[in-house]
C-alpha atoms as a printed R data frame, in Angstrom:
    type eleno elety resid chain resno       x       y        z
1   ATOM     1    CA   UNK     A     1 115.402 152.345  -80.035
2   ATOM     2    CA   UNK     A     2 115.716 148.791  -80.315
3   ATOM     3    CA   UNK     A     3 115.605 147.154  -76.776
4   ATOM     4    CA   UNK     A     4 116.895 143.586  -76.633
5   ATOM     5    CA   UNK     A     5 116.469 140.915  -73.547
6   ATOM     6    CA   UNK     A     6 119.833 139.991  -72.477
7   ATOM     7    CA   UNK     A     7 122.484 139.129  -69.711
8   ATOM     8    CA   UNK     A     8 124.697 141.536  -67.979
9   ATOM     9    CA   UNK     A     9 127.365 139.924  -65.977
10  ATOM    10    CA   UNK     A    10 127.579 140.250  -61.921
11  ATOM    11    CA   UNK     A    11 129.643 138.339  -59.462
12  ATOM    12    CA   UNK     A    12 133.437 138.191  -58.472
13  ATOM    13    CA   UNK     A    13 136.122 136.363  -60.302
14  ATOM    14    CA   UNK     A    14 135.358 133.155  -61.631
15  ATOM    15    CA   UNK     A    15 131.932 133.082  -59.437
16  ATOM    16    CA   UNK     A    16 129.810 134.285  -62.197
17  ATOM    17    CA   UNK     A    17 126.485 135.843  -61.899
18  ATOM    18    CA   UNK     A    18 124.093 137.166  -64.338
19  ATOM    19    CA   UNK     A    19 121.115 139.824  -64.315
20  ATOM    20    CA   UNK     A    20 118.788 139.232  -67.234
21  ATOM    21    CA   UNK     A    21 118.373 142.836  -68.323
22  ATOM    22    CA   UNK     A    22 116.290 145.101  -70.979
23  ATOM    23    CA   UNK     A    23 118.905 147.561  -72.606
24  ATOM    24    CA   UNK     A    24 119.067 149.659  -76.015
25  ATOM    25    CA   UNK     A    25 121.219 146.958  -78.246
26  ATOM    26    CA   UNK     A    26 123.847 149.369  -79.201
27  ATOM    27    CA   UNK     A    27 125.014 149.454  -74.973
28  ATOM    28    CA   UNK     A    28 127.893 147.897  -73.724
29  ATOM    29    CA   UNK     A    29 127.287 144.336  -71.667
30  ATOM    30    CA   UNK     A    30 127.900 145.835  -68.396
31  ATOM    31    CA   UNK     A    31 127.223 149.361  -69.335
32  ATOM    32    CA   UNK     A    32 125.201 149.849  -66.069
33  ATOM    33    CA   UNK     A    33 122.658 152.016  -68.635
34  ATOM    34    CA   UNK     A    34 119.690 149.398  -68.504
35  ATOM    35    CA   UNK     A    35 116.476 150.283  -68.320
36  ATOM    36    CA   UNK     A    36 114.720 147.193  -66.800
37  ATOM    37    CA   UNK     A    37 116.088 144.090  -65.043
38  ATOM    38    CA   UNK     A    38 113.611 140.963  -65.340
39  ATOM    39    CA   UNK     A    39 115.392 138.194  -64.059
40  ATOM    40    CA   UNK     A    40 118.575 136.532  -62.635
41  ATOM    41    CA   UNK     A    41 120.475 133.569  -63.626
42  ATOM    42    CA   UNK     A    42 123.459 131.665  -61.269
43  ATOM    43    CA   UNK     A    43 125.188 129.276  -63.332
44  ATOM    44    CA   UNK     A    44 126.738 127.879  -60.044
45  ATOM    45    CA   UNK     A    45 123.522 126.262  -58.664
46  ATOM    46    CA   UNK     A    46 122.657 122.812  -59.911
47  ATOM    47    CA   UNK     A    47 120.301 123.072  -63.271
48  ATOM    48    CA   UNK     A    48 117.692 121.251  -61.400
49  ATOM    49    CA   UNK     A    49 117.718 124.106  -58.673
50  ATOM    50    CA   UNK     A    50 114.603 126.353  -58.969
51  ATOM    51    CA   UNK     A    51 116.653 129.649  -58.003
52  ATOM    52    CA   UNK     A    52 119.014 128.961  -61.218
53  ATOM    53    CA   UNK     A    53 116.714 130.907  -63.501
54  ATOM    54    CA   UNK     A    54 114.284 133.851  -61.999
55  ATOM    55    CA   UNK     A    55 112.189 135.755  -64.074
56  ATOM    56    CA   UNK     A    56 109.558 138.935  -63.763
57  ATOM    57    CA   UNK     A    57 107.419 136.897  -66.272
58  ATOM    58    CA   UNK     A    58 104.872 139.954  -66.528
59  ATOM    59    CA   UNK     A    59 107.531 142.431  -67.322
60  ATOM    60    CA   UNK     A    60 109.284 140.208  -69.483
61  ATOM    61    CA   UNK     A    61 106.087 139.919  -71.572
62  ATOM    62    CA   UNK     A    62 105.382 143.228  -71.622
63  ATOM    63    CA   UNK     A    63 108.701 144.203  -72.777
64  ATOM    64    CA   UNK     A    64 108.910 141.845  -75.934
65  ATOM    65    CA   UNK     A    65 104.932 143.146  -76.604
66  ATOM    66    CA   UNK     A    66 106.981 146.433  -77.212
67  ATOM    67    CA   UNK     A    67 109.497 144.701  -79.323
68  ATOM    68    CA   UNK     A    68 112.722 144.299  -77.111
69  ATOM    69    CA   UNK     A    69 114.006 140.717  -78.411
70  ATOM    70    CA   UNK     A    70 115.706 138.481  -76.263
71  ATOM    71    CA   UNK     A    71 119.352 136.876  -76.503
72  ATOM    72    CA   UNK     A    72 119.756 133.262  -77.639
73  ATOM    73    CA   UNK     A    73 120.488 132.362  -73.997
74  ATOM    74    CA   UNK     A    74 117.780 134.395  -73.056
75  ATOM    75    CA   UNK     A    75 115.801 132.532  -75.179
76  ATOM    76    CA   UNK     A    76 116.419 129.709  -74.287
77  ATOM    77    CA   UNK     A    77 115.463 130.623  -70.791
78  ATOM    78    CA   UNK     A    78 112.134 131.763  -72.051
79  ATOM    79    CA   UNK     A    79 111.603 128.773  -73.861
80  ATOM    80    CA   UNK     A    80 112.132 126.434  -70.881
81  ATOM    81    CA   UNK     A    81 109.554 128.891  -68.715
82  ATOM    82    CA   UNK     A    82 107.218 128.320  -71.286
83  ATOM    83    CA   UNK     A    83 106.903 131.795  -72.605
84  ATOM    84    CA   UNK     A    84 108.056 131.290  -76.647
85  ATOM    85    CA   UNK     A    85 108.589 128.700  -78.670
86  ATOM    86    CA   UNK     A    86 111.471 126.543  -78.720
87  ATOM    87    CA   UNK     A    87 113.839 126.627  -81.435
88  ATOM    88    CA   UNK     A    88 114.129 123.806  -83.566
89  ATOM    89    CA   UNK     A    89 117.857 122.264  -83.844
90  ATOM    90    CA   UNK     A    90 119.044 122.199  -87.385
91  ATOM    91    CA   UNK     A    91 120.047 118.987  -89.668
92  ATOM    92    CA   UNK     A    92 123.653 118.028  -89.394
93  ATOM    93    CA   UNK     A    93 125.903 118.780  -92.607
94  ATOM    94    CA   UNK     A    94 126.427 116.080  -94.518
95  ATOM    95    CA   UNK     A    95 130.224 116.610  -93.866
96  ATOM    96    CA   UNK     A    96 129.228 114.065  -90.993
97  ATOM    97    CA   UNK     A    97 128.000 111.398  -93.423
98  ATOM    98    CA   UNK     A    98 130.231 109.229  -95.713
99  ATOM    99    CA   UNK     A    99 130.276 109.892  -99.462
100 ATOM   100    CA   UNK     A   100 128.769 108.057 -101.958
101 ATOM   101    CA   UNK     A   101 131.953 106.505 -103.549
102 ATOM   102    CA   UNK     A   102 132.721 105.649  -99.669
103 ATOM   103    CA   UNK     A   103 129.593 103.959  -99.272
104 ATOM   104    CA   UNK     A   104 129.876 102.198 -102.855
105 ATOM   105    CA   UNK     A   105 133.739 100.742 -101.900
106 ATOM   106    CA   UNK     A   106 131.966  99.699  -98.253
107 ATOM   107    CA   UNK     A   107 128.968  97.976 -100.298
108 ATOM   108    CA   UNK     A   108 131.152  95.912 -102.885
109 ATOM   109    CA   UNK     A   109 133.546  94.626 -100.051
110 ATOM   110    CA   UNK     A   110 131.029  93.461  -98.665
111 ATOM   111    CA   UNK     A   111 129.579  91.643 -101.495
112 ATOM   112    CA   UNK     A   112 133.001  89.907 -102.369
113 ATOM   113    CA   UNK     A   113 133.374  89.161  -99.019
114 ATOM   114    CA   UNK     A   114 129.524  87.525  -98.876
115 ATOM   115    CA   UNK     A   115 131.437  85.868 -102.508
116 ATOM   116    CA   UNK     A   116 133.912  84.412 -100.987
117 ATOM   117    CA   UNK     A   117 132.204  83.083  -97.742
118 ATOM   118    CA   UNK     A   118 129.669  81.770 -100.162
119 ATOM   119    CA   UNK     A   119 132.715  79.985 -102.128
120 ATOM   120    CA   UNK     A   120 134.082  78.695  -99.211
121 ATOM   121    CA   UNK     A   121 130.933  76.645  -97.289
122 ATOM   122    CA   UNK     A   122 130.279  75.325 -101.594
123 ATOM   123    CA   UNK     A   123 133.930  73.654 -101.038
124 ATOM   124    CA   UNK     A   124 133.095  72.307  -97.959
125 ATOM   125    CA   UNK     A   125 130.023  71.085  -98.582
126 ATOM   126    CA   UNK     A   126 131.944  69.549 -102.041
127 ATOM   127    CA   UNK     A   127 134.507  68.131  -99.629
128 ATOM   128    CA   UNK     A   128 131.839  66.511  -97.168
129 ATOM   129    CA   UNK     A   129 130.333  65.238  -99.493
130 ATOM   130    CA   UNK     A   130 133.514  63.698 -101.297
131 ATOM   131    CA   UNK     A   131 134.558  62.557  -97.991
132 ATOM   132    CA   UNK     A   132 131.358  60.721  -97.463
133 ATOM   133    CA   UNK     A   133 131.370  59.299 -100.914
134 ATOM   134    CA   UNK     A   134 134.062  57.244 -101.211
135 ATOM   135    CA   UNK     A   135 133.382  55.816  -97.663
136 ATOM   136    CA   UNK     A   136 130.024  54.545  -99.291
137 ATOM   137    CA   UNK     A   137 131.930  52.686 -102.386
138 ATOM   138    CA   UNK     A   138 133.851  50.618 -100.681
139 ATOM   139    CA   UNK     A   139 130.934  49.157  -99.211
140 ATOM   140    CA   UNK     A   140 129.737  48.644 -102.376
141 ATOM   141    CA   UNK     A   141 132.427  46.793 -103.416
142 ATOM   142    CA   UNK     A   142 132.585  44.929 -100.310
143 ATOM   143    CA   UNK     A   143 129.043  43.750 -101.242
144 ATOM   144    CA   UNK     A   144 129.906  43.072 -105.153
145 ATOM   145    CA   UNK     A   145 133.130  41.284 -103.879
146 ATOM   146    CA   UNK     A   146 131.000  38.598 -101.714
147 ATOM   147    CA   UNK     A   147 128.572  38.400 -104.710
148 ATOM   148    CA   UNK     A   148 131.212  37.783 -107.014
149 ATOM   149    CA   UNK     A   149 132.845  35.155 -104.912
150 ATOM   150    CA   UNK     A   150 129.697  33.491 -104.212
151 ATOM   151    CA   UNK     A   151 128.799  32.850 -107.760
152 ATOM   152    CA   UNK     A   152 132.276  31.638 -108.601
153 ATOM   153    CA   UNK     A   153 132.073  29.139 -106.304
């Protein structure tokens, strides 16, 4: 017979209540035909609340030494008492993740855009420096003017 660890529902409409049972997997949820009940859970209390989760912790190890497996919710249950293992969550899909070609469009838009910055501070830097330029010749000339003048004389 393979037993399983898992919850039968209690409680009236929409207040839900749960009796973490040992049944024979091939019964009904709320078959009534369980042969052990090891716990309770009430999904109304705050999760910090110590009464949310109760478990027999002996008879819940006993049973899974005689092979009755637990639910996932169950398990998790067990895992937060300490009892098993807890699960590992798996990697994402890369259906999350941009493609490659994505990533390549994202990468040269970025260079042309680094271009084109680059392009722009050259030009102004060209035009400073042209701007500062020609404001330095005329004094130049001011001074080869006054040295011309003073020689012709």
């Amino acid at each position: 017979m393979a037993t399983v660890i898992r919850l039968a529902r209690y409680g009236a409409k929409k207040r839900p209540y749960y009796h973490i049972v040992v049944t024979d997997s091939r019964n009904a949820r709320n078959s009534g035909n369980i042969l052990d009940v090891v716990g309770k859970y009430d999904p109304m209390l705050a999760r910090d609340n110590e009464k949310r989760v109760t478990l027999k912790i002996d008879e819940i190890k006993d049973w899974m030494a005689k092979g009755a497996k637990p639910s996932d919710r169950v398990y998790r249950f067990l895992a937060n008492a300490g009892l098993v293992a807890k699960r590992e969550i798996p990697n994402q899909t890369k259906k999350n993740q941009k493609s490659e070609k994505t990533l390549q469009k994202i990468k040269d838009k970025e260079e042309k855009l680094a271009k084109i910055a680059e392009e722009k501070a050259n030009a102004e830097a060209a035009a400073k420096a042209a701007a500062e330029a020609p404001a330095a010749e005329p004094v130049e000339e001011a001074a080869t003017q006054d040295a011309n003048a003073a020689t012709a004389e």
